[in-house]
C-alpha positions in Angstrom: -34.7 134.6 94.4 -32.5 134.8 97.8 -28.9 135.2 97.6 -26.5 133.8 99.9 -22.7 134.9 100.7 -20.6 131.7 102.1 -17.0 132.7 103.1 -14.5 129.3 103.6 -16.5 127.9 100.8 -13.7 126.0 98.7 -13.9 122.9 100.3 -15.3 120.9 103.8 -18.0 122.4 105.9 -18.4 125.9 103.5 -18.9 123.3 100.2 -21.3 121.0 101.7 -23.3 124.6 102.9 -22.6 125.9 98.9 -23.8 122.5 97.9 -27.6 122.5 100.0 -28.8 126.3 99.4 -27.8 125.9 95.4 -29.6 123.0 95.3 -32.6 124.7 96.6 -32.5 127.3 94.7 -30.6 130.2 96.1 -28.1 132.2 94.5 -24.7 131.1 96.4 -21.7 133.4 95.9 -18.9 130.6 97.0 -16.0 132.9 98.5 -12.5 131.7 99.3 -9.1 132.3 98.6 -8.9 129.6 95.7 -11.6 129.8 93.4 -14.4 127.5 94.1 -16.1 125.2 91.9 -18.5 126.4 89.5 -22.2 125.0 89.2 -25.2 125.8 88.8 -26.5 129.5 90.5 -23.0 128.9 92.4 -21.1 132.3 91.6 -17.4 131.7 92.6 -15.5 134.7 94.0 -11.8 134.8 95.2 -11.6 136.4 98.9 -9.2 136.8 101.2 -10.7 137.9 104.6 -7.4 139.1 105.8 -7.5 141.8 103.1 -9.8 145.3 102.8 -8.8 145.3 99.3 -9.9 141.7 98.6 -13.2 141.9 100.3 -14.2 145.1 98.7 -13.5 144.0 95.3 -15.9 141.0 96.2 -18.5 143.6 97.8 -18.5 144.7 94.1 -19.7 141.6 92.6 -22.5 141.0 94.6 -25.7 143.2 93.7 -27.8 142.0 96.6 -28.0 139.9 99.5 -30.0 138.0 102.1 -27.4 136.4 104.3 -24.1 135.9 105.2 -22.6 132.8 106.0 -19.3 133.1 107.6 -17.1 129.6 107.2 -13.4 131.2 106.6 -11.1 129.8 109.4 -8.3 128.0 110.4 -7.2 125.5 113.0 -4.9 127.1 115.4 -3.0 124.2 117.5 -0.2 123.7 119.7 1.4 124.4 122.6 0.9 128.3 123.3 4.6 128.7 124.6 5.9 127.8 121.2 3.5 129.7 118.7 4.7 132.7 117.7 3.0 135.7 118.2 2.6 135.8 114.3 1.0 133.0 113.9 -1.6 133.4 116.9 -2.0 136.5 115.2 -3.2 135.1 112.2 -5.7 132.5 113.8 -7.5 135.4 115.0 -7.0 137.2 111.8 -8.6 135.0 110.0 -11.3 134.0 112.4 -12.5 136.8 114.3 -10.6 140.5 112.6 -11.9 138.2 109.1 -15.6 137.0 110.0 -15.4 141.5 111.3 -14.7 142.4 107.8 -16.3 140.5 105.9 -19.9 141.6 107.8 -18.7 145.1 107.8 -18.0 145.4 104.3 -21.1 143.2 103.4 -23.9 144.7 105.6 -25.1 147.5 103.6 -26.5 144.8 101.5 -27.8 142.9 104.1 -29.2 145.5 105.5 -31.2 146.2 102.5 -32.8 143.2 102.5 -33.6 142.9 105.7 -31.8 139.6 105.9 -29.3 138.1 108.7 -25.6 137.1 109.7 -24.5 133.6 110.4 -21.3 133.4 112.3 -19.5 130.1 112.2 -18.5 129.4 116.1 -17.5 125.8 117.2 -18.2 123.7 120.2 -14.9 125.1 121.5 -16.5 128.3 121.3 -18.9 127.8 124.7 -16.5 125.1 126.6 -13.1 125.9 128.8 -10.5 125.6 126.8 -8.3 122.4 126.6 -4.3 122.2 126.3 -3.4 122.2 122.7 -6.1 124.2 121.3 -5.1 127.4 122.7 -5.4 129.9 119.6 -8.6 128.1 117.9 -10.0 128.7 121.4 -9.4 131.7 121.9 -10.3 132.8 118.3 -14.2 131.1 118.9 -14.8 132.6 122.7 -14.0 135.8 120.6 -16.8 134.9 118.0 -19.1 134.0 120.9 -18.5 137.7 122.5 -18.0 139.5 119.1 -21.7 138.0 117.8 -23.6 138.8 120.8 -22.7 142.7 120.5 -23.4 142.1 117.1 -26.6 140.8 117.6 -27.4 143.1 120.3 -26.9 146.3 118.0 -28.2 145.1 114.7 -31.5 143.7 116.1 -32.4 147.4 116.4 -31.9 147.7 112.3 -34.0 144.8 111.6 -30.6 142.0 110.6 -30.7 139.0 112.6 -27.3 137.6 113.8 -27.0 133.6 114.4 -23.9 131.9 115.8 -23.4 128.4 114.4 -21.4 126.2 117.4 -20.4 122.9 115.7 -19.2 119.7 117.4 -16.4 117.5 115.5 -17.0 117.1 111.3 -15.2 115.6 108.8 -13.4 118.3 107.4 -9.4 118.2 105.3 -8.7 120.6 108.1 -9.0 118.1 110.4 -7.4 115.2 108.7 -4.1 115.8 109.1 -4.2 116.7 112.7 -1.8 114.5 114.3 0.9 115.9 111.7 -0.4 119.1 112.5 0.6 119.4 116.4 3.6 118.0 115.6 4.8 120.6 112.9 3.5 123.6 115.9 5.7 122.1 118.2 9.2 123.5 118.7 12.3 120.8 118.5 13.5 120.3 121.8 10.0 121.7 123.8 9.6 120.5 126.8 5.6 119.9 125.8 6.9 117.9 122.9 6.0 114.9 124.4 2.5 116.5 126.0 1.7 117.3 121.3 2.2 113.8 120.7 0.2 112.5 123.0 -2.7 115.2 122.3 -2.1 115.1 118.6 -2.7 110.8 119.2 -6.0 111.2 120.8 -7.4 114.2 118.4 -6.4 111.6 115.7 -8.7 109.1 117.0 -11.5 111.0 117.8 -11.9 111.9 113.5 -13.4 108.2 114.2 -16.7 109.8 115.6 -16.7 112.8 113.6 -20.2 113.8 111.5 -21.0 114.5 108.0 -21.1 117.9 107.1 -24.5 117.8 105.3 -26.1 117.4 109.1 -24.1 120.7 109.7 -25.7 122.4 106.5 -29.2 121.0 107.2 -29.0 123.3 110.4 -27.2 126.6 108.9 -30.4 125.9 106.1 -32.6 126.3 109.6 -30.8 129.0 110.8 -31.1 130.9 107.4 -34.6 130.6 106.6 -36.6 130.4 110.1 -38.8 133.3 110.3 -37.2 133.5 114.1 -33.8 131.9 114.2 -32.4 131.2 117.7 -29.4 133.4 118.4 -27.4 129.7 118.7 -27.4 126.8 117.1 -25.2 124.2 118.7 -24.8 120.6 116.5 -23.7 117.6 117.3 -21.2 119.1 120.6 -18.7 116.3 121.6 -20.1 114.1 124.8 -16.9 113.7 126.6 -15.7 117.5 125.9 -19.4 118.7 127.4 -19.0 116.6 130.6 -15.7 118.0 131.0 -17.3 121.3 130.3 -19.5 120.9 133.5 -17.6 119.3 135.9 -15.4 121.6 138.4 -12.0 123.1 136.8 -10.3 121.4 139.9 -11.6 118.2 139.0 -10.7 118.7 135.4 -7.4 120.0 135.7 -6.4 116.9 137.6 -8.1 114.3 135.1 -5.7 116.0 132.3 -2.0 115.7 134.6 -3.3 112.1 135.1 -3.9 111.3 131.5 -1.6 113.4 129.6 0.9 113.4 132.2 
């Protein structure tokens, strides 16, 4: 029977991903920093990624494993000129120094089996960064660079490494996210007015957002192809793509003329 570690797995993307592998029959230990749900062959661990001690206590409830998934994250919005240094810190704490050592402390295991990583990336991940997404960016180009290396050194042991690049999904994180560039803005910034109207449009766009079970079908793909491809992008965002390819020149003066 294969066993599966899922990181993030309390709730949204990670508990739809949880959901499909137990469902077929693998082993799923469900890893977050609230206790997930029990179910059937779902084994619920408390793990904060942020924490050496945390993770290796977890290490020493698993016995074996064939992958890891790595969902743990967190959205990090807002205009870069008022987030502390402390919180961008954490964004990339949690997603990038976290997704590090989680597969760090996990890979001896992995490695045993022969099996692979899955590193949770997002559409954001491969396109130039937009204003108000500044940390989140920055922590999923690091992802991109981190899991290439990472693939690059562990093909040579026999582990595959897979980065996941999802477009926009129904997810609590995402719910709140007019409230959420609001609250990251400073009173009195001069790009308060700049959050608002960002925060508007990112509220809108949840209209054409995905379910996550299409996102799970394809980390299913990713785990259990004999060759996975080293990305898997799902469901990218039409209007952030063609913005994406046209010149940054181009770009730049869309955004003064419609968030100006």
């Amino acid at each position: 029977m294969s066993a599966v570690l899922v990181t993030g797995a309390a709730g949204g993307l990670g508990a739809a991903v949880v959901e499909l592998f137990a469902d077929r029959g693998w082993t799923v230990y469900a890893a977050d920093v609230v206790e997930p749900t029990v179910r059937a062959r779902v084994v619920p661990l408390v793990l904060d990624v942020t924490s050496d001690e945390s993770v290796a206590a977890a290490v020493a409830s698993v016995p074996a494993l064939d992958c890891v998934i790595n969902f743990a994250g967190v959205l990090g919005i807002g205009p870069l000129m008022d987030i502390p240094a402390e919180r961008f810190g954490r964004v990339l704490d949690i997603n990038v120094v976290g997704t590090h050592r989680v597969n760090r402390a996990f890979f001896g295991l992995v490695h045993a089996s022969g099996g692979r990583i899955i590193n949770i990336s997002s559409e954001t991940g491969w396109q130039r960064a937009l204003p108000m997404n500044g940390p989140y960016a920055t922590s999923k180009h690091a992802i991109e660079a981190y899991s290439d290396a990472l693939r690059r050194e562990l093909m040579f042991v026999g582990v595959d490494v897979v980065v996941i690049q999802p477009g926009p999904f129904r997810t609590a994180m995402t719910g709140g996210i007019e409230a959420a560039f609001q609250a990251a803005t400073v009173p009195g910034s001069p790009f308060e007015r700049l959050a608002r109207k960002v925060g508007r449009m990112a509220a809108g766009e949840q209209a054409k957002a995905h379910d996550p079970a299409v996102l799970a079908e394809v980390i299913w793909q990713a785990a259990t192809a004999a060759k996975p491809k080293a990305r898997y992008s799902v469901k990218p965002d039409p209007a952030r793509t063609l913005m994406h390819r046209l010149p940054t020149s181009v770009v730049d003066r869309l955004l003064k003329k419609t968030l100006g």
